[in-house]
Each structure stands twice: as structure tokens, then as C-alpha cells.
N, C-alpha and C positions, 0 to 999 in steps of 0.2 A: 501453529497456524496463525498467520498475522496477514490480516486487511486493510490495507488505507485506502482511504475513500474521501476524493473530495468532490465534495456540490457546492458550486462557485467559490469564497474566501472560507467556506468551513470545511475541516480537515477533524475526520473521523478515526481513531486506530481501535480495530476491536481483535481480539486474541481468543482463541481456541473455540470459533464458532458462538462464542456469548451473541445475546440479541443487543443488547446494551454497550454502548461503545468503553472500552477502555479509560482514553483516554479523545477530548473533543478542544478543538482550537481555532481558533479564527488564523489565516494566514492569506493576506493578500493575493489572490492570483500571480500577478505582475510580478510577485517577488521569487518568482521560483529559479530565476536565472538559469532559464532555458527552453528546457522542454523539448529539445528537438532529438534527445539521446537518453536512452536510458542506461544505468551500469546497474547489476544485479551482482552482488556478491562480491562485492570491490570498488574500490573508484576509477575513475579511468586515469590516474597514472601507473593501474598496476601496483599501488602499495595498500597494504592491509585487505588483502583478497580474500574468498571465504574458500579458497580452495577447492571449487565443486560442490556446495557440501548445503546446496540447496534445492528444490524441487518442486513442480509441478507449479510456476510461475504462470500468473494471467496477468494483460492487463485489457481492460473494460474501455470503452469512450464512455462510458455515462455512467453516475455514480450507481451503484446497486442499493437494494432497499435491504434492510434489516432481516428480510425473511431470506434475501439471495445471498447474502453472506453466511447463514445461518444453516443453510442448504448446501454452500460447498465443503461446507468441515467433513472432516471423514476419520472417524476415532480409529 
């Protein structure tokens, strides 16, 4: 179970439902080079694909709070 979560240039990854972020990093909005397309399990040329082998994908418009990340984990 893996969450990122950003609120304006901070950029959250927390793993297997922890309350507490993993790992927390500043990263520019503007630098994301894009945003209009997402690729889940590969990149969009088609090389290094995860072959299906993902699930139950969200994405949110607004960052979630600590307790709603915390609440989708499901052991």
C-alpha cells in the first residue's frame, strides 16, 4: 500500500497505512512536467510495464489528511 500525496511543493510518500510519512520532500509544483496524463504501471512508451499487477488505484484532487490515508489501508 503506497500513497503520495502533495500539498502545494511538499510531496508525502507513506507506505502500508503508517500515520507518519515515509518519506517527505519539497518538489516544485511547476516541475512536474505535465500533469495532463497519468501512466499507472508503466510509462507511456510501453517499456518497463508492471504487467497488470496493480490495484485498486485512486486519485484524489486534494491532498488527504493523515487520518484518510490511514483509513484506506486494508491488511
Amino acid at each position: 500500500h503506497v500513497v503520495f500525496a502533495r500539498d502545494g511543493d511538499t510531496v508525502r510518500i507513506y507506505l502500508n497505512g503508517q500515520k507518519k510519512p515515509e518519506l517527505s520532500f519539497n518538489l516544485p509544483a511547476g516541475k512536474s512536467g505535465g500533469g495532463d496524463q497519468f501512466f499507472f504501471g508503466g510509462r507511456c512508451d510501453n517499456v518497463s510495464n508492471w504487467e497488470g499487477r496493480l490495484d485498486e488505484i485512486a486519485v484524489y484532487d486534494r491532498p488527504l489528511s493523515e487520518e484518510e490515508i490511514v483509513s484506506l489501508f486494508v491488511q
